[in-house]
C-alpha positions in Angstrom: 83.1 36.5 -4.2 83.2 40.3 -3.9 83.7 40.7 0.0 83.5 44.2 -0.6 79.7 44.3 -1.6 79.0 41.6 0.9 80.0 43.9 3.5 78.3 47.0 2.4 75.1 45.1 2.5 76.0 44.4 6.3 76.5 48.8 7.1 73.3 49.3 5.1 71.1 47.1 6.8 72.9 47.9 10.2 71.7 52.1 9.1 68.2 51.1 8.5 67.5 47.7 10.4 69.5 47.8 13.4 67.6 44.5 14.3 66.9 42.3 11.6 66.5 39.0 13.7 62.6 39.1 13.4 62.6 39.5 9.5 65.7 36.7 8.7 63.7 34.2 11.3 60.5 35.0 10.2 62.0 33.7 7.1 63.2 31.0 8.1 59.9 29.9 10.0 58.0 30.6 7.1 60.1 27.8 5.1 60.6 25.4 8.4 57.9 25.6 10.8 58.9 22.9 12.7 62.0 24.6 13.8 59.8 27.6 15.5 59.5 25.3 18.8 62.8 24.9 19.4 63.0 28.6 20.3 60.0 28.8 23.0 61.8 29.6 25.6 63.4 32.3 24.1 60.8 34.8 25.4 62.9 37.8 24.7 64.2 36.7 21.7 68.0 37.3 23.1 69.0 33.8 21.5 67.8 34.1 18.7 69.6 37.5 18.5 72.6 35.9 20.0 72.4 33.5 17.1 72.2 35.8 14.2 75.2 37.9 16.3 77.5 34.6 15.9 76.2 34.1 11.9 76.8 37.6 11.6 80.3 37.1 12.6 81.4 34.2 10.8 80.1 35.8 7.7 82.2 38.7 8.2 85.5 36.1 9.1 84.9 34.1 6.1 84.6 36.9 3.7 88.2 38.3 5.5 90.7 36.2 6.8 88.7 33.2 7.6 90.2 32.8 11.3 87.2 30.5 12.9 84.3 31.0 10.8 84.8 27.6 8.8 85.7 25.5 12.1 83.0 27.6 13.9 80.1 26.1 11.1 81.2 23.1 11.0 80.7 22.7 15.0 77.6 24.3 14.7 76.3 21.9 12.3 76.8 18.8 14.5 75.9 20.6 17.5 72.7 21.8 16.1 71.7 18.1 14.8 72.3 17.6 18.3 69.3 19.9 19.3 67.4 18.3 16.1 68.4 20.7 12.9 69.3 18.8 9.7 72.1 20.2 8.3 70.0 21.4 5.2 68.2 23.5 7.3 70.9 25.1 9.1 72.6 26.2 5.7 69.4 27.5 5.1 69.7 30.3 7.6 72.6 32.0 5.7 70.1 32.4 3.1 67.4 33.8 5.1 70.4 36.4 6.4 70.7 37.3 2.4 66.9 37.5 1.6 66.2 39.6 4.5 69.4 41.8 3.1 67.8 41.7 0.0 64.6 43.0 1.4 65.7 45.5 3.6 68.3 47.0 1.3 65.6 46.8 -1.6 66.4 49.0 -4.6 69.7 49.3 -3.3 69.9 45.4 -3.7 72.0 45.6 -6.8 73.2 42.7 -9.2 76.8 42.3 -8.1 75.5 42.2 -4.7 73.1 39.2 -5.0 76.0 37.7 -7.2 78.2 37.6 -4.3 76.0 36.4 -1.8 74.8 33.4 -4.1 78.7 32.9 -4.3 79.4 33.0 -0.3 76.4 31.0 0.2 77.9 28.5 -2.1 81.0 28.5 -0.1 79.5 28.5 3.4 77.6 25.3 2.4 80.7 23.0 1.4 81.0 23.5 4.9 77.5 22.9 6.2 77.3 20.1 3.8 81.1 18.4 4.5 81.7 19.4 8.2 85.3 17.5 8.3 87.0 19.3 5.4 89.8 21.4 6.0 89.5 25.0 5.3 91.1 26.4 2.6 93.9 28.7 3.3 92.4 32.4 1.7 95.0 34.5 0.4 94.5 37.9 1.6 
């Protein structure tokens, strides 16, 4: 995974989208309706930004030295089944973070930089998926 491209995707959307929560839940209501109520009291939308805020930075840990962000997911997983979210559909959100990327970056959504998200994605869900592995040590 090229942490480098997945990380100029972040300072490009941060330039033009300095709040992308709407577009990556939109997203992910549009593929999971039923998840849409658990957020009615969030009348501001501060958790869902709050939420995207903690994706954002377990992203950014996993793709560098990978201090919490694999112990964080896999706490989030069983505390979100808690509130009623299957696992598969809280992997799903790291995809909505990429296709909103995707979209916002749009013709400067190259290639390489899908490739890499695809691969994080694929890393981020052994976690999701298997929430009492071990995390690999990353060598840096």
């Amino acid at each position: 995974m090229d942490a480098d491209l997945i990380l100029r995707s972040f300072e490009i959307v941060a330039e033009r989208r300095p709040d992308p929560a709407p577009l990556v839940y939109g997203r992910l209501f549009a593929r999971f309706p039923d998840m849409r109520p658990l957020f009615v009291r969030d009348d501001d939308g501060s958790v869902k930004g709050e939420m995207l805020s903690r994706a954002f930075e377990a992203i950014l840990d996993f793709i560098g030295r990978r201090h919490f962000a694999h112990t964080l997911i896999q706490c989030e997983v069983v505390t979100h089944e808690g509130y009623g979210v299957p696992p598969e559909v809280f992997g799903t959100f790291f995809g909505a973070i990429k296709d909103a990327f995707a979209e916002i970056l749009g013709p400067d959504w190259t290639p390489l930089m899908a490739e890499a998200w695809s691969e994080l994605l694929a890393e981020l869900d052994l976690y999701v998926t298997h929430p009492d592995q071990m995390a690999p040590r990353k060598v840096a």
